[in-house]
C-alpha positions in Angstrom: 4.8 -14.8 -23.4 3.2 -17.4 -21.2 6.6 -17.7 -19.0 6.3 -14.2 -18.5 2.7 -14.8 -17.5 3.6 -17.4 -15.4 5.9 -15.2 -13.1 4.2 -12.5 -12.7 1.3 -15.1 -11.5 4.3 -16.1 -8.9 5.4 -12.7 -8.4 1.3 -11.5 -7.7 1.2 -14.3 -5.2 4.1 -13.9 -3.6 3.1 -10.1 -3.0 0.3 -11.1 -1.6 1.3 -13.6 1.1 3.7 -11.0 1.9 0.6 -8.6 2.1 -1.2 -11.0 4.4 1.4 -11.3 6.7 1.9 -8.0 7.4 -1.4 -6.5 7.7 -3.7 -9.5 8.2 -2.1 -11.3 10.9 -1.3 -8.0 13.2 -5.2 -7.2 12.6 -6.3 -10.5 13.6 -4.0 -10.2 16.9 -5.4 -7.2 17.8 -8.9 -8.8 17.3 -7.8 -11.2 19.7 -6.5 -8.5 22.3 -2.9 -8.7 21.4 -1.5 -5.7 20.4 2.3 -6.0 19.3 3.5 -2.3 19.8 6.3 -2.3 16.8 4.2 -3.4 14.3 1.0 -1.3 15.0 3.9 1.6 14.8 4.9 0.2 11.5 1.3 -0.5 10.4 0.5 3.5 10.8 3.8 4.4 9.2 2.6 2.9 6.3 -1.1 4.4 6.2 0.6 7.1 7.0 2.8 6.9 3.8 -0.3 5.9 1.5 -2.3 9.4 2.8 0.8 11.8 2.0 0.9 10.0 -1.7 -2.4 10.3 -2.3 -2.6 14.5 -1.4 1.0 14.8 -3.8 -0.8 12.9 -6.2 -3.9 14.9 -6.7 -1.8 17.8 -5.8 0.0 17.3 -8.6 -3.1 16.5 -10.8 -4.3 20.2 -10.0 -1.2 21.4 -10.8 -1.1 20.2 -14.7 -4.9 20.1 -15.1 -3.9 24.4 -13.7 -1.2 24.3 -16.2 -3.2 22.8 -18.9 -6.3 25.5 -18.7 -3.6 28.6 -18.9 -1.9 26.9 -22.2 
């Protein structure tokens, strides 16, 4: 159990550099005046993707908690 612990330690920080990289270091470019065009574009893809998960996701919540109240 404490292997398994230990990689997902790895795994978490791993994630997370990769996290960093992508959205901290294009924010702190555009702080400094630098915008790089292709990763803005890919930066508001992803919001983009987070927002439309979030409405089927309490869509979807409705829908059973609906379902539930006619049973």
């Amino acid at each position: 159990m404490k292997d398994a612990r230990d990689i997902f330690r790895i795994v978490g920080m791993i994630l997370l550099g990769v996290f960093v990289f992508a959205v901290g270091v294009p924010l702190v470019l555009k702080l400094a005046g630098i915008t790089l065009g292709i990763i803005g574009v890919l930066i508001g893809l992803a919001v983009l993707l987070i927002k439309v998960a979030v409405v089927l996701a309490v869509g979807y919540l409705l829908l059973v908690g609906i379902r539930a109240l006619l049973r």
